[in-house]
Structures are given as C-alpha cells and as structure tokens.
VOVEXDREN-64954 format. One line per field, with one value per residue: x, y, z of N, C-alpha, C in turn. Coordinates in steps of 0.2 Angstrom, whole numbers. Each point is the difference from the previous one (the first is absolute). Layout:
! VOVEXDREN-64954
n_c1	(X|...)
n_c2	(Y|...)
n_c3	(Z|...)
ca_c1	(X|...)
ca_c2	(Y|...)
ca_c3	(Z|...)
c_c1	(X|...)
c_c2	(Y|...)
c_c3	(Z|...)
//
This chain:
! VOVEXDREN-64954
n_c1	(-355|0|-8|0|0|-7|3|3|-5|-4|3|4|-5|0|3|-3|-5|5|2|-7|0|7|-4|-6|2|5|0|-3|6|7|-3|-8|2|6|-3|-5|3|5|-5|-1|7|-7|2|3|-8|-3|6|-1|-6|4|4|-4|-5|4|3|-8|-2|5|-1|-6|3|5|-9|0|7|-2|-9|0|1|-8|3|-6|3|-2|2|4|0|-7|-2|5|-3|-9|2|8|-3|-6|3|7|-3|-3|4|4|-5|3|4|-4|-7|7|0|3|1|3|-4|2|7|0|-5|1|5|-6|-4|8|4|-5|-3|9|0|-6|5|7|-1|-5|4|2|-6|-4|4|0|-4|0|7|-1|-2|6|1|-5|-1|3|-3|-3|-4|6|4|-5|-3|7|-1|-5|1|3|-4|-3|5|3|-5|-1|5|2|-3|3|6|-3|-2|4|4|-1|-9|5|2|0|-1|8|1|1|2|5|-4|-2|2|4|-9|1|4|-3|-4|3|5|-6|-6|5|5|-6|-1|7|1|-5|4|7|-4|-3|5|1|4|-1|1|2|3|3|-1|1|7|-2|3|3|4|1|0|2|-1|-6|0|5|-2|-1|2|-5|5|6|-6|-1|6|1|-4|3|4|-4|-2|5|-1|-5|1|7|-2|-3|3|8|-3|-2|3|9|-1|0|7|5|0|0|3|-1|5|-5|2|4|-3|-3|3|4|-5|-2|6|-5|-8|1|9|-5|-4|3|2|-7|1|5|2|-7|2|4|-2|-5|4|1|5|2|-4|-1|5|-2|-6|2|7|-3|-2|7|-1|-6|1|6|-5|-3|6|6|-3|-1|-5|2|-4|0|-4|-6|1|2|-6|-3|5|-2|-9|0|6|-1|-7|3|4|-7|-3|5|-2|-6|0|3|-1|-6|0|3|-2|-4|2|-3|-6|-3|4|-2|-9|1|2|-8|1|-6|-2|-5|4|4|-7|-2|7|0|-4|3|9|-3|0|4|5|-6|-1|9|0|-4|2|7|-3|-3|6|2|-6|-1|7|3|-5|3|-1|-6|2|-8|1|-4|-2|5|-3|7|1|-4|1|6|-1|-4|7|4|-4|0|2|3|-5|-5|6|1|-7|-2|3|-4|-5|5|3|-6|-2|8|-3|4|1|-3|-7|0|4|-3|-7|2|0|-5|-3|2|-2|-7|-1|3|-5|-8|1|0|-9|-2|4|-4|-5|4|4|-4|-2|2|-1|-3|0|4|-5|1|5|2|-3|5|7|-1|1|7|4|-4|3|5|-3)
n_c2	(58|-7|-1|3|-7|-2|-7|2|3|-7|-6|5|-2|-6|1|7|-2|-6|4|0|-7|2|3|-2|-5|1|1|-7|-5|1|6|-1|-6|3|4|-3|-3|3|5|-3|4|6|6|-4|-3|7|0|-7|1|8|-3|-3|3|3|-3|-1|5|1|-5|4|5|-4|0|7|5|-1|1|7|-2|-1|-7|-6|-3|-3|5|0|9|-2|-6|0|7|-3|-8|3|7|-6|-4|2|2|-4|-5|4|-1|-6|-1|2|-6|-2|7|-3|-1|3|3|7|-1|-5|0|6|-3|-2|6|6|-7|1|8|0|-3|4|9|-4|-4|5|4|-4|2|5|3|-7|0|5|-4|-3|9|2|-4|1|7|2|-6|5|-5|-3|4|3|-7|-1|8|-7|-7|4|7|-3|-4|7|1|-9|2|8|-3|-9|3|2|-7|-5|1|6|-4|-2|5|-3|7|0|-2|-7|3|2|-2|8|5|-3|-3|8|-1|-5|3|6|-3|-3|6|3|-2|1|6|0|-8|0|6|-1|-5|5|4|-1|0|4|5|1|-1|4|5|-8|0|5|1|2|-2|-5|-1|4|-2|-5|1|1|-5|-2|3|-7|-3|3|2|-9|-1|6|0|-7|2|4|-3|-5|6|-1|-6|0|5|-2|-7|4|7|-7|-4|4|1|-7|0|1|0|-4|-3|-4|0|0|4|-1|-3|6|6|-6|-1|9|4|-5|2|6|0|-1|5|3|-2|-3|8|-3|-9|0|2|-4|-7|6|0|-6|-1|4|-1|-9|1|5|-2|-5|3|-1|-8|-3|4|-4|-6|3|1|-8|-6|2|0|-8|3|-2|7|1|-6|-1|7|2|-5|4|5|-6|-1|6|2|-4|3|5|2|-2|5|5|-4|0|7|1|-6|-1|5|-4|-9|5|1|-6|-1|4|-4|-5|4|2|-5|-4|3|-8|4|-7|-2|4|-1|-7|-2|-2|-4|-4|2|4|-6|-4|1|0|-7|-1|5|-4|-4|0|0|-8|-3|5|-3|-6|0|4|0|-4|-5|-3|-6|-3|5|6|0|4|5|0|-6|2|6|-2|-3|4|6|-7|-2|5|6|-5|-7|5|3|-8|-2|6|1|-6|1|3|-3|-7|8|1|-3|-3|-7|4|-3|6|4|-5|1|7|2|-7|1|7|0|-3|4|7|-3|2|7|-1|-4|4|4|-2|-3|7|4|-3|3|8|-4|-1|-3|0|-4|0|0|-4|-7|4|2|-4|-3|1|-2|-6|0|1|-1)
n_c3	(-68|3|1|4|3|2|1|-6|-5|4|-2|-6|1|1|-5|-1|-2|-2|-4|1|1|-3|-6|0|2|-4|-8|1|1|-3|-3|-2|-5|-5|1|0|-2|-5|1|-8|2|-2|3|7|0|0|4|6|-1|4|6|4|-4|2|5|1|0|6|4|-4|1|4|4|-1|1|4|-2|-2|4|3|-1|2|-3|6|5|-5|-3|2|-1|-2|-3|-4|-1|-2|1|0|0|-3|-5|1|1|-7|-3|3|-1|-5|1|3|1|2|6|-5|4|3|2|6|4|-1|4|5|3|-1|4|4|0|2|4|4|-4|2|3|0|-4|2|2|1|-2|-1|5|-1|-1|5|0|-1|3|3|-3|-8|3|-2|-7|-4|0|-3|-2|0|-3|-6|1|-1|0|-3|-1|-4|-1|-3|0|-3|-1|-1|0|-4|0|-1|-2|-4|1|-1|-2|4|3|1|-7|-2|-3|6|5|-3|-1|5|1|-3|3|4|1|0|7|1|0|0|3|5|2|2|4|1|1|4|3|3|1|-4|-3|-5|0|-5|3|-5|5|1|-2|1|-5|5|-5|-1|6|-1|-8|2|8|-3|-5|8|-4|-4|1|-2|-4|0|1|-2|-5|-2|1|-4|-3|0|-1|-4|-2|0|-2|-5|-4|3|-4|-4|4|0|-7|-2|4|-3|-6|-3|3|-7|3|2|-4|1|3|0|3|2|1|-1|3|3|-2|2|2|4|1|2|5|-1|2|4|-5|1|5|1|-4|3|7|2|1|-4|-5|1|-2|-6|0|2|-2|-6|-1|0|-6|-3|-2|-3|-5|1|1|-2|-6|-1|3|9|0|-9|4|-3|-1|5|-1|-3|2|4|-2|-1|4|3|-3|-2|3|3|-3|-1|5|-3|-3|3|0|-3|0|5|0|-2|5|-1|-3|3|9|0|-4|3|2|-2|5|4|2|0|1|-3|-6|3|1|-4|-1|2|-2|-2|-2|2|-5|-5|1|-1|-8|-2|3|-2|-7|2|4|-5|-2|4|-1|-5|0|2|-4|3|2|-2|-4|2|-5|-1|-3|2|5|2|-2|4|4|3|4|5|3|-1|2|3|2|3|4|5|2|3|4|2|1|1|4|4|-1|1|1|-4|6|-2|2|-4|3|5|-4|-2|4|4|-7|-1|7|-2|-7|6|3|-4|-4|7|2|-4|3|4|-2|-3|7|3|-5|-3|6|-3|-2|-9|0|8|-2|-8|4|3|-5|-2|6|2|-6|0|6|-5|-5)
ca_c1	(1|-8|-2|1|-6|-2|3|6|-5|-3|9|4|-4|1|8|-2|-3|6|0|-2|2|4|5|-6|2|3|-5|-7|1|8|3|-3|4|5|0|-8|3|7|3|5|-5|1|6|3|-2|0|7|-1|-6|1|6|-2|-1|4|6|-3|0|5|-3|-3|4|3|-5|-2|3|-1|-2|3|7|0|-7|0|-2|-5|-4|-1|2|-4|-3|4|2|-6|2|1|1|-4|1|2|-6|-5|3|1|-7|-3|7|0|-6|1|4|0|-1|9|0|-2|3|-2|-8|3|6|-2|-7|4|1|-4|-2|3|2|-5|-2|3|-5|-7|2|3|-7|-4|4|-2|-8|-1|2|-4|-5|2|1|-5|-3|-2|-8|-3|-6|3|4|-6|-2|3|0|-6|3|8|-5|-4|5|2|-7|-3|4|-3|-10|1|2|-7|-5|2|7|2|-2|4|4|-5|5|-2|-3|7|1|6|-2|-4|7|3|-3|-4|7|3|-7|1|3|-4|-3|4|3|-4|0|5|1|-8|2|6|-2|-7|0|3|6|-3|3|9|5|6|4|-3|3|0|8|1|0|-6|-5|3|1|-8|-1|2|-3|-6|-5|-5|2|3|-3|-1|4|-1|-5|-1|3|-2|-7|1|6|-6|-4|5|-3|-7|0|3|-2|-5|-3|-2|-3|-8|-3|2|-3|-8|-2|-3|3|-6|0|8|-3|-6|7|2|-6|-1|6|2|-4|1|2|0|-3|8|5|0|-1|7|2|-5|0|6|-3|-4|2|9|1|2|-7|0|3|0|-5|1|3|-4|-7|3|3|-5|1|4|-3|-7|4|3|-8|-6|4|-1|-9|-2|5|-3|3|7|0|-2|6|6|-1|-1|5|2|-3|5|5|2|-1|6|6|-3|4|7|5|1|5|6|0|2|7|5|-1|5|7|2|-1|6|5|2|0|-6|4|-5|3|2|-5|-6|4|0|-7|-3|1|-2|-9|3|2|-5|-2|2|1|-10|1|0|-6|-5|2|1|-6|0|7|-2|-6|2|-3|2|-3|-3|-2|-4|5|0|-2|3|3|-8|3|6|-5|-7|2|5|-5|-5|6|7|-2|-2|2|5|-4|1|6|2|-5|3|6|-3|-2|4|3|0|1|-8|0|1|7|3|-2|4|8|-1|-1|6|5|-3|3|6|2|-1|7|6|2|1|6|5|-1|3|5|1|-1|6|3|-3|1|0|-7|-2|4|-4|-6|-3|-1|-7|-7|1|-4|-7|-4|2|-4)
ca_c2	(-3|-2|6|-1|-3|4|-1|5|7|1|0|7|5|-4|2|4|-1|1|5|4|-2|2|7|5|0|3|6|4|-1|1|5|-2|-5|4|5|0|-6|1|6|4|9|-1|2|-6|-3|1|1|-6|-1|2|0|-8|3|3|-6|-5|3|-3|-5|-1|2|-5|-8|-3|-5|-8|-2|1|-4|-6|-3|-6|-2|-4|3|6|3|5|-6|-1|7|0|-5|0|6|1|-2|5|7|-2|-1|8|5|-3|4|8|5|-3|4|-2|6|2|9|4|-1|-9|1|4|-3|-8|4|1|-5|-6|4|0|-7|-2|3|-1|-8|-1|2|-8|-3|2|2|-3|0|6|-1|-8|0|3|-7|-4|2|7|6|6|-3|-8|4|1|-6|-1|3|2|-5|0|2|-5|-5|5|3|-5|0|6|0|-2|2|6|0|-3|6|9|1|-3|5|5|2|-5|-6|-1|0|-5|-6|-4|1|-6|-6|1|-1|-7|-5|1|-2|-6|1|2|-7|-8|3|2|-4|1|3|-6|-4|1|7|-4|5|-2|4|-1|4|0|-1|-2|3|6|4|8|8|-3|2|6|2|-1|7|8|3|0|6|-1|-2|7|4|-2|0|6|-3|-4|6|5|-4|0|3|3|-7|-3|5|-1|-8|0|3|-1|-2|6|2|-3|-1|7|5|-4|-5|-5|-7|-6|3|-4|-8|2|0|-7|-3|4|-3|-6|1|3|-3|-9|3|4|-5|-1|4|8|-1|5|9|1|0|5|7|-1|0|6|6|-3|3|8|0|-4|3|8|0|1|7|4|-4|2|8|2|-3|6|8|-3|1|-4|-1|-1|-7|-3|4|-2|-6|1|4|-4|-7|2|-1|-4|-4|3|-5|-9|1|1|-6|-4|1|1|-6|-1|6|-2|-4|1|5|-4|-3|7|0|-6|2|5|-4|-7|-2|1|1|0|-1|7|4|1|1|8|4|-3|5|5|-1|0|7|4|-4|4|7|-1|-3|3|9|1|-1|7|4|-1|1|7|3|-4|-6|-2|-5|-1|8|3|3|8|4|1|-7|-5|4|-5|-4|0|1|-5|-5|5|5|-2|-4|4|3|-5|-4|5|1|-9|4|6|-6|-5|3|-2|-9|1|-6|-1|-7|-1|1|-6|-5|1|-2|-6|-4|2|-7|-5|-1|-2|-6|-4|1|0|-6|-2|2|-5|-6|-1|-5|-6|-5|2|-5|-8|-4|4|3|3|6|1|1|5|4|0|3|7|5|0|6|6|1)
ca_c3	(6|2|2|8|2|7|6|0|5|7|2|-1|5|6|1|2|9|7|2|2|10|4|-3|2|8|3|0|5|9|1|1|7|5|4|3|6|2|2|2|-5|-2|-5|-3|-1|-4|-6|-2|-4|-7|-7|-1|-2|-4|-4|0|-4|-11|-3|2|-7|-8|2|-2|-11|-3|4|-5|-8|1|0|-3|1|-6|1|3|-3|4|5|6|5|5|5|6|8|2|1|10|6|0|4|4|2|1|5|5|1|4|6|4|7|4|-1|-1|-6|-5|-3|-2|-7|-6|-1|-4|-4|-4|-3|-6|-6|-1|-5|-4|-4|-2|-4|-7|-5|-1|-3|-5|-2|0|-4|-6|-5|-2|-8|-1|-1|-8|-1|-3|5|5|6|2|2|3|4|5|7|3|7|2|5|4|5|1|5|6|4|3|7|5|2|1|8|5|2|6|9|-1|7|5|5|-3|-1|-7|-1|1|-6|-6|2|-4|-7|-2|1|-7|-7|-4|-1|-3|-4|-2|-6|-9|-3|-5|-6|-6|-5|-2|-10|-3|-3|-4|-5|-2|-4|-2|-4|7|7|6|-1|5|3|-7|-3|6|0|-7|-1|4|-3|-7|-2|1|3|7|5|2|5|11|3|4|4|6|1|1|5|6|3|1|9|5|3|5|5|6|1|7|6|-5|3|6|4|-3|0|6|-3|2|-5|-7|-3|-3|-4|-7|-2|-4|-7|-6|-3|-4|-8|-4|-4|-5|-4|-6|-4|-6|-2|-5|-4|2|-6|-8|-2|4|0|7|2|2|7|7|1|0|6|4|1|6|6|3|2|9|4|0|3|6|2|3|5|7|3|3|-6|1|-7|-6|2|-3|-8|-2|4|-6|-7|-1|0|-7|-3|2|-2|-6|2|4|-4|-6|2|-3|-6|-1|2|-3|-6|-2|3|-9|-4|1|-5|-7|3|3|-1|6|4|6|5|7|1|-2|4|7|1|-1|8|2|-5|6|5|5|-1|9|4|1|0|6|5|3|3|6|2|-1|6|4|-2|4|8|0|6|0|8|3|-5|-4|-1|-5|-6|-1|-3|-6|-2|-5|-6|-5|-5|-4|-5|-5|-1|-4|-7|-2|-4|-7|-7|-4|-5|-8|-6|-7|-6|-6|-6|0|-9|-4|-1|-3|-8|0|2|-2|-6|5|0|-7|-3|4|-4|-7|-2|4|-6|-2|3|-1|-9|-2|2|-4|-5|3|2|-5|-3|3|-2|-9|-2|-3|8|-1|-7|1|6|-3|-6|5|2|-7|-1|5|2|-6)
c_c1	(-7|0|1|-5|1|5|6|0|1|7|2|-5|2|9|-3|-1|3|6|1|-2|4|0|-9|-1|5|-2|-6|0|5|-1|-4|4|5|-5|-4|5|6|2|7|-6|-2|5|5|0|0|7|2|-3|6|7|0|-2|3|4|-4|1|8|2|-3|5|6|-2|0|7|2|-2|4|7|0|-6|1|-4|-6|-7|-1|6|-2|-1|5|3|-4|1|3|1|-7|-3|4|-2|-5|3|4|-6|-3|6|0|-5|1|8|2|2|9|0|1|4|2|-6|2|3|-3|-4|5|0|-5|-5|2|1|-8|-1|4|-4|-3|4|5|-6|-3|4|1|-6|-2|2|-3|-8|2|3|-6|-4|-1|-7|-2|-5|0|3|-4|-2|7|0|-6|1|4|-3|-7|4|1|-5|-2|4|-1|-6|1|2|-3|-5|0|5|-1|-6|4|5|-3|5|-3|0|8|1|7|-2|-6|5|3|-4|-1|6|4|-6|2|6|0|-1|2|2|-3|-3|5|-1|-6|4|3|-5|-4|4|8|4|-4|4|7|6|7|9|-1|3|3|8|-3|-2|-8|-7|1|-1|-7|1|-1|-3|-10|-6|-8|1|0|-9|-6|0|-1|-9|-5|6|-5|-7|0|3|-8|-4|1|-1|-7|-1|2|-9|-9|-3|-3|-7|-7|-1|1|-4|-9|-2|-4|4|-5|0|4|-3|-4|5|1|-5|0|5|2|-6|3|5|-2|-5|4|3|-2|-5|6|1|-5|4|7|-1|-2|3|9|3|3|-5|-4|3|1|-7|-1|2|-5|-5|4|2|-7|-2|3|1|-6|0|0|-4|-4|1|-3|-7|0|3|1|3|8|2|0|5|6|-1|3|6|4|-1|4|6|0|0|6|5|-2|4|6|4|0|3|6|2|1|6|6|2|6|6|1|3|8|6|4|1|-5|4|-6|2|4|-4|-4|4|1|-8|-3|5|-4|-7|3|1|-5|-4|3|-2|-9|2|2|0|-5|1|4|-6|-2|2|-3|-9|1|-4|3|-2|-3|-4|-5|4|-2|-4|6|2|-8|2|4|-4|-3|5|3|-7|-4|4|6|0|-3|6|6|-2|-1|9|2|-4|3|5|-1|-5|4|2|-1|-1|-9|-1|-1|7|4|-1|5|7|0|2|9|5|1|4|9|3|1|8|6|3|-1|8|6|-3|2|7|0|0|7|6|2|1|-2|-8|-3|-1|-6|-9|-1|0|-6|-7|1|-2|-5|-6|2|-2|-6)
c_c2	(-2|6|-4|-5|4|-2|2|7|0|-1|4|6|-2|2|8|-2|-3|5|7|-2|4|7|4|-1|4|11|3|1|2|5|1|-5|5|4|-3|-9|-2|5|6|9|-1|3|-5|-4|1|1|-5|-4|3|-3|-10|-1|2|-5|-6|2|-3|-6|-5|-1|-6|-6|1|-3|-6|-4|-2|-4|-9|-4|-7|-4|-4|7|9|4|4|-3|-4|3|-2|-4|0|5|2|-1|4|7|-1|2|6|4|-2|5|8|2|-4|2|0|7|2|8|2|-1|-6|1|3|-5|-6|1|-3|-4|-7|2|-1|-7|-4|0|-4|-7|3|4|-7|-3|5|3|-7|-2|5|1|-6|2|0|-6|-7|1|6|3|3|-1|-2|6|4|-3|0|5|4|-6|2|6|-3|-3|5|2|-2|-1|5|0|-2|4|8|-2|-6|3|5|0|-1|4|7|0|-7|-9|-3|-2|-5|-8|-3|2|-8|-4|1|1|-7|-3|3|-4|-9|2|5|-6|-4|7|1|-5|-1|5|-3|-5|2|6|-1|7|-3|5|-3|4|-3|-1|0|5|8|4|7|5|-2|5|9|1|1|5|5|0|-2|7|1|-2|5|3|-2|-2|7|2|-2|1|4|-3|-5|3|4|-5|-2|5|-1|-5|2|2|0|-3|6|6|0|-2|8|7|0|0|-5|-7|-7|1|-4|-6|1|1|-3|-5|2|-2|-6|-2|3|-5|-7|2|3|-7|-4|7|2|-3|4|6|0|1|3|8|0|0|7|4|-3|4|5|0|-3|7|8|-2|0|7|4|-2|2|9|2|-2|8|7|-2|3|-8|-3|-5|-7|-2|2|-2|-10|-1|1|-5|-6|3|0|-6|-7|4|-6|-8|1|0|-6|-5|-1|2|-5|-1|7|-2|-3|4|6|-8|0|9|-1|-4|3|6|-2|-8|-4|0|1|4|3|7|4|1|3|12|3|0|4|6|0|1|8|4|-2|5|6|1|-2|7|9|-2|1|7|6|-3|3|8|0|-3|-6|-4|-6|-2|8|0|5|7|2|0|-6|-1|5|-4|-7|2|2|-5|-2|3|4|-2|-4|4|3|-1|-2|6|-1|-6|3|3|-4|-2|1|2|-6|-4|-6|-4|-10|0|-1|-6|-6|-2|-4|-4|-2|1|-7|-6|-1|-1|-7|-7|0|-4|-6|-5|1|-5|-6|0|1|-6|-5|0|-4|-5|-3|6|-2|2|10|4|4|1|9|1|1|6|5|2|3|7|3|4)
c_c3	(3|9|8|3|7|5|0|4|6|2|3|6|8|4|2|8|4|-3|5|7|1|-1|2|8|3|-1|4|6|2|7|8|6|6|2|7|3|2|4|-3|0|-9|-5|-5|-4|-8|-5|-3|-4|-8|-2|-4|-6|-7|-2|-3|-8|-3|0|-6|-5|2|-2|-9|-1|2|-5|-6|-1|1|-4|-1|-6|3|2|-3|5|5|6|5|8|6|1|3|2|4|10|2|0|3|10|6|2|8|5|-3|6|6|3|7|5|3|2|-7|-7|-5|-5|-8|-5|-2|-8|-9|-4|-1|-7|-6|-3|-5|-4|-6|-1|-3|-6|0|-1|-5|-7|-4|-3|-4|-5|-5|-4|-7|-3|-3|-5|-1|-3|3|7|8|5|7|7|6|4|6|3|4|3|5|5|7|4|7|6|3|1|6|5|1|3|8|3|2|5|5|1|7|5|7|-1|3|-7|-2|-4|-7|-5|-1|-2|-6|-5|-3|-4|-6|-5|-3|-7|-7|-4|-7|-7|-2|-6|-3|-5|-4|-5|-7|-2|-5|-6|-8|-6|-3|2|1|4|6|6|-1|3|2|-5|-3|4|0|-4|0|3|-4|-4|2|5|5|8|4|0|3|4|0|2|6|8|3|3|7|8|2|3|6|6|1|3|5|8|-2|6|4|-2|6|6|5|-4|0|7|0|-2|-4|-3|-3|-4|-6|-6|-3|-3|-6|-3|-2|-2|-6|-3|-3|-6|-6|-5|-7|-6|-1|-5|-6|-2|-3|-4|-2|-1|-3|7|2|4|6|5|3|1|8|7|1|6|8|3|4|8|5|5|4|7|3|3|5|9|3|0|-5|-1|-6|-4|0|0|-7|-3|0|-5|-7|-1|0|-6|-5|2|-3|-9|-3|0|-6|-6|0|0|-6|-3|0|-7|-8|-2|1|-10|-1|-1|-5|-7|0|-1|-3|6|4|9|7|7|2|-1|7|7|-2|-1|9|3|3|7|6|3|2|7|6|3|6|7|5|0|2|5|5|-1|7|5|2|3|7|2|7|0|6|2|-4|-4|0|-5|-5|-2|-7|-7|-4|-3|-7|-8|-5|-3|-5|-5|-2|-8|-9|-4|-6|-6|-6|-4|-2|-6|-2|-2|-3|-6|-4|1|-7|-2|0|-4|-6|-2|4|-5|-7|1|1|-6|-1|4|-2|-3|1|4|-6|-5|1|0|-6|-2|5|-3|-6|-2|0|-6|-3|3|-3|-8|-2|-3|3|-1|-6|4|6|-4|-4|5|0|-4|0|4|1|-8|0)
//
C-alpha cells in the first residue's frame, strides 16, 4: 500500500481539532461552567459529569453499530457520519454553555439534556472519525503519523483555549457572555475542518463486508482479546486524566494561586507536542508501541506524585509536577490510537470479518466511562473538602484539589501499567497478522477467479485447472 501523502495526515489531524471545539471545551470548562456560572452545587455537578457520561460510553457503542451497518459507495463508510453529523454537534455545544435562568430544578434538567444531547452528536461523529484511522492504512509508520496528527489537531485547540480563555475564568467576570461567543465561532470554525477532513482523508484499506450483521460485531468482540485489555487500560488511564483536566484550572488558581500560569501551560504543551509528533513514529519503530505507552504512563505517574507532595508555597515545583504529567499523557494519547487501529487487523485475522466501527465504538466506550468515572471523582474530591465558588477556599477544599489533580491520577495510571504489561498483540505480532491477511485475501481471490472460469467453455475450465495445478506444485 503506497505511504500517506502529507495532506491526508494534516487532513485526518484537522477532524481532531474540531473535534475537540466541542469535546476539550467542554472538559476544561463544563464543570467550572455549572458551578461559578450556572450556579449548579458541586455535588450535583459531579453526579451529572458521571451520569451523562456513562450514558455517552453507551451512546459510542449505538454510533459503531451505526457505522458497521452503513456504507456509501461514493463516500466510504466513515465520512458520511462527518458531513452531516458535524453542525449539529457543533450547534449543541453552543446550547450546552448557554443555560438560561429556570431555578434550581429547570437549571439541573436543562444542564441533563443538552449534555446528553451533545454527548450523543459528537459519538455519530467521532466513532467514525476514530474509525477511519484503521481504514486509511495499516502501516505502522503511517499509523503513527495519524496518531500524532489527530494529537496536534487536539492539542492546538486545547493551547488556544489555555492560553486565550481559562485567563478569563475570574470571580466576578461575565463569563455567560464569553462561553456564548466562543461557542458560536466554533461552530464556523469547526465546520470548515470537518470537511477539510472528508475532503483529503479518504478509506484505502479492503474490505470484504461492507456491511457488518450484529453476530458479526459480537463474534470480533469476543474473540479479540488485545481489545478488551486495551479498553481496560485505557479506563484506567483515563479516569486519572479526567481528574486532572477536570481540576486543573482550580489546581492553579485556587491551589497555586497562579491563575497566569494557565497560559504558560498551554504554550509548553503545545511546544512539546509539536516537538513529540514527529519522534513518536521513531519511538515506535525502535520501542514498539506497547512499551510507548508503559514508558509514557510511568512519566505521568511521576507528575502526578510530585503535583501531589508539592505544598502551596512550592509554586514551581507544584508547576513542574503539572508539565511532567501531562508530557506523559500527550505521549500516551499519541500512541494509543494506533494501538486501537491494530487490534482492528486482530479482529479481522480472528474472524474474516473487518469491523472498525464496533472495534473503535467499544474502545471509546471504555474511554468514556473511564472520563466519567475521572470527572466526577474530581467533582466529589471538591464537593467532599467544601469548595466554594467566589471563596477562599478552605485548607481541606485546596487538599481535595491537590489530591484529584495529583494522587488520584498516579494512582490510576499505575494500575493502566499493570495491564498494559500483559498486553500481547506486540508490532512483530501485528505485522505477522497484517501479511497472514494479505495472503488469505490473495487466496480468496484466486479461488473465485477459478470459479469463475470453471463457469466458462470447457478449455476455460482445462486451463484454469492447469494454472491451478501448476501453482500448487
């Protein structure tokens, strides 16, 4: 298969970044949104982080068979979802961060259903999208490349809003009013990368069943092993990551009391990663991706260790704990789709059946719940020490903090390291996999060209058996 030109790369990257208008906007800001704007408790809050949430993981696994069920000879079966699932996720993200004023219990129900409502737009979009990596090629390299791509894409959007937003995040500010313009520009601006994707990021990969049955879907599940123990993982790793997004504002402004800091954040992380993307494909080819990731997660857990011990006085120290962490993470985020992508060749090798779309809708399951679970223990590590909005916070509330953002995250990320070290589907053992696929595609379709002949006059028939012979000698 010829190798990925650049504009596919930046393409398939460009689909992240609006992406993540509606899904890192709402991670960084959600929770802040309800609490210091809508006047949602954190308690509350964090109830619904876990309950919308949860309802999103299933939401994913709905959107694959959606996929796995559909497909347009002109547009593939990935891209159709992006064009037109892409404005009304945008559109919903504008009516989650614009709550009108219904008390206490409107306010709540409003919160309920426009949350949920986003959650299910953006999985008929991004389960797609996440599925077209396994679709576009299976080389390692390339794999790589898309997953530092949709990384960057990610990245460049969370800088921005690190770096011009979270300043404006001040007691006192009207934040209604900027939620509501940063909201409506994104959905211009989303728009035109959706279809920059559609347009260059294109389906290149064969396969045999366009359209995948229920059994079909359930049979891969079951017999694909490297999956299950990388949604489990990637659960675990996540539910410490969603904790730290969640409670890194207050972290810095309330723990730190360095609020300026935010922006500084948001530059490194997106120095490094632009730096990152192109050695991860290196670091595969050398390391593999397995050991990427175990390697990746160990620097996160030291991040999260030193977050944690750091007291208040020690700002710096307590910033350094927060980079190094988080430089684990994007490492991690880097190589973790392509991880995906190739338990997609397993199910197949497994099965005979390619079935992107229930593969990735349960792996994003898995993330999801793990977002959930991350969410709203950050928001009961709040709730629990008495986080007050607009106050100075209490000695136990600034503990509640330091703890989501520090111990919680180490803690999860150790226990993703104990999984993913028996994780068994290694790039020597995919590569094998790939070729065994090849060859029986190649078979398959020798053996229906000689059907086709055994159709045909009887000297059709003579000198298809006689090639046949002759290869099999």
């Amino acid at each position: 298969m010829k190798k990925l030109s650049k504009l596919s790369i930046v393409g398939y990257g460009a689909g992240d970044a609006a992406n993540n208008l509606a899904f890192t906007t709402a991670t960084m800001f959600l929770l802040v949104y309800y609490t210091d704007v809508a006047g949602i408790s954190a308690a509350a809050a964090g109830t619904l982080l876990l309950v919308v949430r949860v309802f999103d993981a299933f939401a994913d696994v709905f959107a694959g068979r959606m996929v796995d069920r559909s497909y347009s000879k002109r547009f593939g079966k990935f891209r159709p979802f992006i064009m037109f699932g892409s404005i009304p996720l945008l559109l919903l993200s504008v009516a989650t961060f614009s709550i009108p004023q219904l008390g206490e219990t409107g306010t709540l129900l409003y919160a309920y259903v426009t949350y949920a409502a986003l959650g299910l737009a953006y999985s008929l979009v991004n389960i797609p999208y996440g599925s077209l990596a396994g679709a576009i090629t299976q080389d390692p390299g390339d794999r790589a490349k898309l997953g530092s791509a949709r990384t960057v894409g990610g990245l460049l959007v969370g800088s921005a809003l690190g770096i011009f937003v979270a300043p404006l995040i001040k007691p006192g500010a009207d934040l209604q009013s900027t939620f509501t313009t940063i909201t409506l520009a994104f959905v211009v601006i989303g728009a035109a990368l959706y279809f920059f994707t559609v347009l260059t990021a294109k389906e290149r990969v064969h396969r045999s069943v366009p359209n995948v049955s229920f059994k079909q879907s359930m049979d891969t599940l079951k017999a694909n092993r490297p999956l299950l123990m990388l949604c489990l993982s990637s659960f675990l790793f996540l539910t410490g990551g969603m904790a730290l997004s969640s409670v890194q504002l207050y972290y810095l402004r309330d723990f730190l009391g360095r609020l300026d800091l935010y922006p500084v954040l948001a530059i490194i992380q997106l120095v490094v990663t632009l730096a990152m993307a192109p050695l991860m494909p290196r670091l595969v080819r050398k390391l593999g991706k397995k050991n990427v990731y175990i390697a990746a997660g160990g620097l996160s857990m030291v991040g999260g260790i030193i977050v944690f011990l750091s007291p208040s006085s020690m700002v710096w120290v307590g910033f350094l704990g927060l980079v190094v962490s988080l430089i684990g993470v994007m490492a991690v985020n880097i190589v973790v789709w392509a991880l995906e992508a190739d338990t997609v060749e397993y199910g197949e090798w497994k099965t005979k059946v390619r079935t992107e779309g229930i593969t990735y809708a349960l792996f994003s399951f898995t993330r999801k719940t793990g977002q959930a679970v991350g969410g709203a223990l950050a928001a009961y590590c709040l709730a629990v020490g008495g986080y007050k909005s607009g106050a100075t916070q209490s000695a136990e509330a600034l503990h509640g903090i330091q703890f989501a953002a520090g111990a919680l995250p180490a803690i999860m990320t150790l226990l993703a390291i104990v999984v993913m070290a028996k994780y068994k589907l290694t790039d020597v053992l995919h590569a094998h996999i790939v070729g065994e696929i090849r060859a029986r595609r190649v078979n398959e379709q020798e053996a229906a060209g000689l059907g086709q002949a055994s159709a045909g006059s009887p000297e059709r028939v003579a000198n298809a058996a006689s090639r046949g012979g002759a290869s099999g000698s």
